[in-house]
N, C-alpha and C positions, 0 to 999 in steps of 0.2 A: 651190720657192716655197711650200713649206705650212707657213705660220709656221717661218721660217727661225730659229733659235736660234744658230749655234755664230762667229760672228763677229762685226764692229764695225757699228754704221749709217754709212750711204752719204749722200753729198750728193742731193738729187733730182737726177733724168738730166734731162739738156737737152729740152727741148720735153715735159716734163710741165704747163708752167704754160700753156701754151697751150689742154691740155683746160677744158672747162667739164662744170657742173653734175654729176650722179652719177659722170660717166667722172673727172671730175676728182678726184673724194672717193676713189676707190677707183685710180689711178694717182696722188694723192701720196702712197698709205703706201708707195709703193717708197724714199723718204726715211728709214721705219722699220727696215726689215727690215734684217739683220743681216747677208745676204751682198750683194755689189753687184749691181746687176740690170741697168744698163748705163751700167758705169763711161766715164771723158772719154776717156779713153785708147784704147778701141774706136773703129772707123771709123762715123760719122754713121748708114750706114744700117744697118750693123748695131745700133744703141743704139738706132734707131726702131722696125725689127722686133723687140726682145728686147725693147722695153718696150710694145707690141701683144701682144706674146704673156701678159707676167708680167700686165697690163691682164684677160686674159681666166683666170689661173691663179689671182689672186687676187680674182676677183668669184667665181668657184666655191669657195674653199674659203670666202670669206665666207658663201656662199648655206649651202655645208653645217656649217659652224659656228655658226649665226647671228647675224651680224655683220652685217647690212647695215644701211645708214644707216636711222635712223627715217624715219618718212613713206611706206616701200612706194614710192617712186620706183621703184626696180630690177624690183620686182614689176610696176609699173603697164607698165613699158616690155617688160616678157617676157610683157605680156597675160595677166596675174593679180589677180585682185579684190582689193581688199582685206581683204575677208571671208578670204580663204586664203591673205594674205603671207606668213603663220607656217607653212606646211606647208612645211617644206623639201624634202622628196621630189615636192613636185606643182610648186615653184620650182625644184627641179634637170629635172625633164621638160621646163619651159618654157623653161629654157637649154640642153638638148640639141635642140630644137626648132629656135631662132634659132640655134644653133651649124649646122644642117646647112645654114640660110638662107646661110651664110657661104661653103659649097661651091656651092652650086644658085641661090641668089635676091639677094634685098638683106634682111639681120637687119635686124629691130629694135633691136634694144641698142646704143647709138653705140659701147662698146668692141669688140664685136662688128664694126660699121662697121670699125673702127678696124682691126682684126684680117684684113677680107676682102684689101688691098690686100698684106699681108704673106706672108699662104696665097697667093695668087695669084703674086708674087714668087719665091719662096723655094718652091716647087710646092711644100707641105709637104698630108699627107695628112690626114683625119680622125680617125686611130686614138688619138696618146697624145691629142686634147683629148678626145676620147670617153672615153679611159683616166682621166684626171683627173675628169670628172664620173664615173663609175664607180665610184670610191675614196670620194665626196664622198656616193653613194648606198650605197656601204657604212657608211662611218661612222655614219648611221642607221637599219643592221637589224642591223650586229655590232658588239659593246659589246668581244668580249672574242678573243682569239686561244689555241687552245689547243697550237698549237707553233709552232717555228720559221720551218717550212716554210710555216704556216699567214701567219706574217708578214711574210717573203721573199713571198707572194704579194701580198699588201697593196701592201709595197711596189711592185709589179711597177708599179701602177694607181697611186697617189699619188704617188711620188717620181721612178721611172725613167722617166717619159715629160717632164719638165723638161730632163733632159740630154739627150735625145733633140730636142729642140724648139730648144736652144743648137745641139748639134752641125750641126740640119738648114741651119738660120737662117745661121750661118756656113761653109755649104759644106762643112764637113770630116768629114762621116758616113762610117765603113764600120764593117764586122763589126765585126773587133778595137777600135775606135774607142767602139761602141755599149755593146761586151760591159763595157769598161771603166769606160763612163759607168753604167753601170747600177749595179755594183758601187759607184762612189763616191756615188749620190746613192741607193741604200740604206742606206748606209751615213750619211750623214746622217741621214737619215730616223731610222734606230735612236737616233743620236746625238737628234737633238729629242726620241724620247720617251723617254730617258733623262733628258733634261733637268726633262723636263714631267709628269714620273710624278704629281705633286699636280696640277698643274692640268687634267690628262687625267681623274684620277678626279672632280673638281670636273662633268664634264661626261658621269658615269658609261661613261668610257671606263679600260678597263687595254689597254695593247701590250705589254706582258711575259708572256711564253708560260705559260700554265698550267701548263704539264711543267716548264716550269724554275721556275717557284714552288713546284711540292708538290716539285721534288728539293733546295730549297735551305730549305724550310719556311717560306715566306711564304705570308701570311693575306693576302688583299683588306681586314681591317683595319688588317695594318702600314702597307699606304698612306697610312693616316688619319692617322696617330701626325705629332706635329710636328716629330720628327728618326726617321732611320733606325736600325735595332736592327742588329744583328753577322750576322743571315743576310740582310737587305735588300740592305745592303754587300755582302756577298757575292755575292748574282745581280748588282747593279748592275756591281759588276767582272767578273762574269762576261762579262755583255753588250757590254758597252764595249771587253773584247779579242775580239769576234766584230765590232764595229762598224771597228775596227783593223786586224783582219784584212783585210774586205774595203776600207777607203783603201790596204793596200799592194798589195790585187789589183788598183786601180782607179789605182794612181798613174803607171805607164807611160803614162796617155793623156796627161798635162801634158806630157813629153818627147814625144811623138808629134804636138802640133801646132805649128803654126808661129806666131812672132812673138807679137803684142798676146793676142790669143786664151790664149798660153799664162799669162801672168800671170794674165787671171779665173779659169782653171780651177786654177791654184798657191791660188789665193786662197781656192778650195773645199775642195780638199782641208787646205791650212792651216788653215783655218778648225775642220773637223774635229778634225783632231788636236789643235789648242789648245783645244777644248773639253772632249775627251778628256781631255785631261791637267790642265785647270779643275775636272772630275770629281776626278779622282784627288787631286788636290791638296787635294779636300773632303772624302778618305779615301769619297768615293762615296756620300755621305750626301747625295740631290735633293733633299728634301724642304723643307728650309727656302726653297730657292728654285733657281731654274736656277744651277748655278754659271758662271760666264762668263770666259773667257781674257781679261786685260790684252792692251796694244796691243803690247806689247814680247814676249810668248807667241806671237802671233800673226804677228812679224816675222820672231820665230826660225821657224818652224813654215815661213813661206813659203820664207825663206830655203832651209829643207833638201828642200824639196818641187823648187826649182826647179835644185838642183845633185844633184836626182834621190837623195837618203843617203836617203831615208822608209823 
């Protein structure tokens, strides 16, 4: 759920209109976002708890982006002055704060509210929302990754505790189950900053491994430039069959669940790969803008994802 890039926007999920005031501003962008967050098709309570969870995924990566609604509402409500709405490291402490209220007490934050009846449901544990505010309080002490492993780590705390939080939410966690989800929603993950390499550095952020920039000969100002030069392309494609790689390590989990379930998770991984191949078909040049799969990429894409060919 961290600015999701690689597929089409979704109808709002049933019982978003229901919130009010800040819970409401920040569970209608599930309307924007690009992959479904709880499509019709899921059984009721599953689309209330996924959309409690995505309520509380994406007030944290607003807080660590800085994206929340003017006015310091969200700050006022996490018991931060106005004088310090703008520090997002001392607004991410006050959402890990309410977030532990959510185990132990009654939060503050009405998404948080929102969120305790679900934990409680679904006996889900504190680690990936801890993990996601983690990623959220990295984002503002490292700018930059200098390898792979360095970014597979990232990922561990941004991305793979989403599909972790689905698999829990819907009953169907195990090892093999998790090992897989992790794989596909790193893999995303890679896929969004491939997409967002200009708008990442707009916010003095680079996720392209320093070792693979000095072995492919990219500057931190090729970034800048308004189309991609012939070694950019280069790591870009690079990247993107590493991002590939792990959707075909991660695509046995669509075949491994049962029923409605398996369609949103065809839908992630197709998503992927037609974005992938949006990429490619841009010869791998992000820079002018995210490239983005047609609806007809992304049919085929599911298509081959759920008769298992990926």
């Amino acid at each position: 759920m961290r600015r999701p890039r690689p597929g089409q926007p979704t109808m709002t999920p049933p019982g978003t209109a229901r919130a009010a005031g800040p819970e409401r501003a920040t569970l209608d962008k599930a309307a924007a976002e690009n992959f479904p967050v709880a499509p019709f098709f899921l059984p009721r309570a599953w689309r209330a708890d996924l959309m409690a969870v995505y309520g509380f995924a994406r007030l944290v990566d607003d807080i660590g982006d800085g994206d929340l609604a003017p006015g310091g509402v969200d700050a006022a409500l996490l018991g931060v002055s106005p004088e310090q709405a703008h520090d997002r490291l001392l607004l991410l402490d006050a959402f890990e704060a309410d977030l532990r209220r959510v185990f132990d007490g009654t939060p503050r934050h009405p998404l948080l509210r929102r969120l305790q009846p679900t934990v409680r449901r679904r006996a889900l544990t504190p680690g990936p929302f801890l993990a996601l505010i983690a990623a959220n309080r990295q984002d503002q002490l490292v700018t930059r990754y200098e390898t792979y492993d360095d970014l597979l780590a990232y990922c561990e705390l941004s991305a793979n505790p989403v599909g972790r939080l689905v698999l829990a939410v819907t009953g169907t966690a195990s090892p093999e189950r998790v090992r897989r989800s992790d794989a596909v929603c790193t893999a995303l993950q890679i896929v969004e900053h491939l997409q967002d390499v200009a708008e990442d550095l707009g916010r003095d952020r680079i996720y392209l491994p320093a070792e693979d920039m000095k072995r492919f000969h990219v500057q931190e100002a090729d970034l800048a430039a308004p189309t991609a030069g012939a070694s950019l392309r280069a790591l870009i494609a690079f990247e993107a069959e590493r991002a590939r790689a792990l959707l075909r390590e991660g695509d046995p989990l669509v075949s491994s669940v049962p029923g409605r379930l398996r369609l949103l998770l065809a839908g992630f991984v197709a998503g992927g790969r037609a974005a992938l191949d949006a990429i490619a078909a841009a010869e791998f040049d992000v820079l002018p803008g995210p490239p983005r799969p047609g609806k007809l990429m992304l049919l085929r894409e599911a298509g081959v994802t759920l008769r298992g060919e990926g």
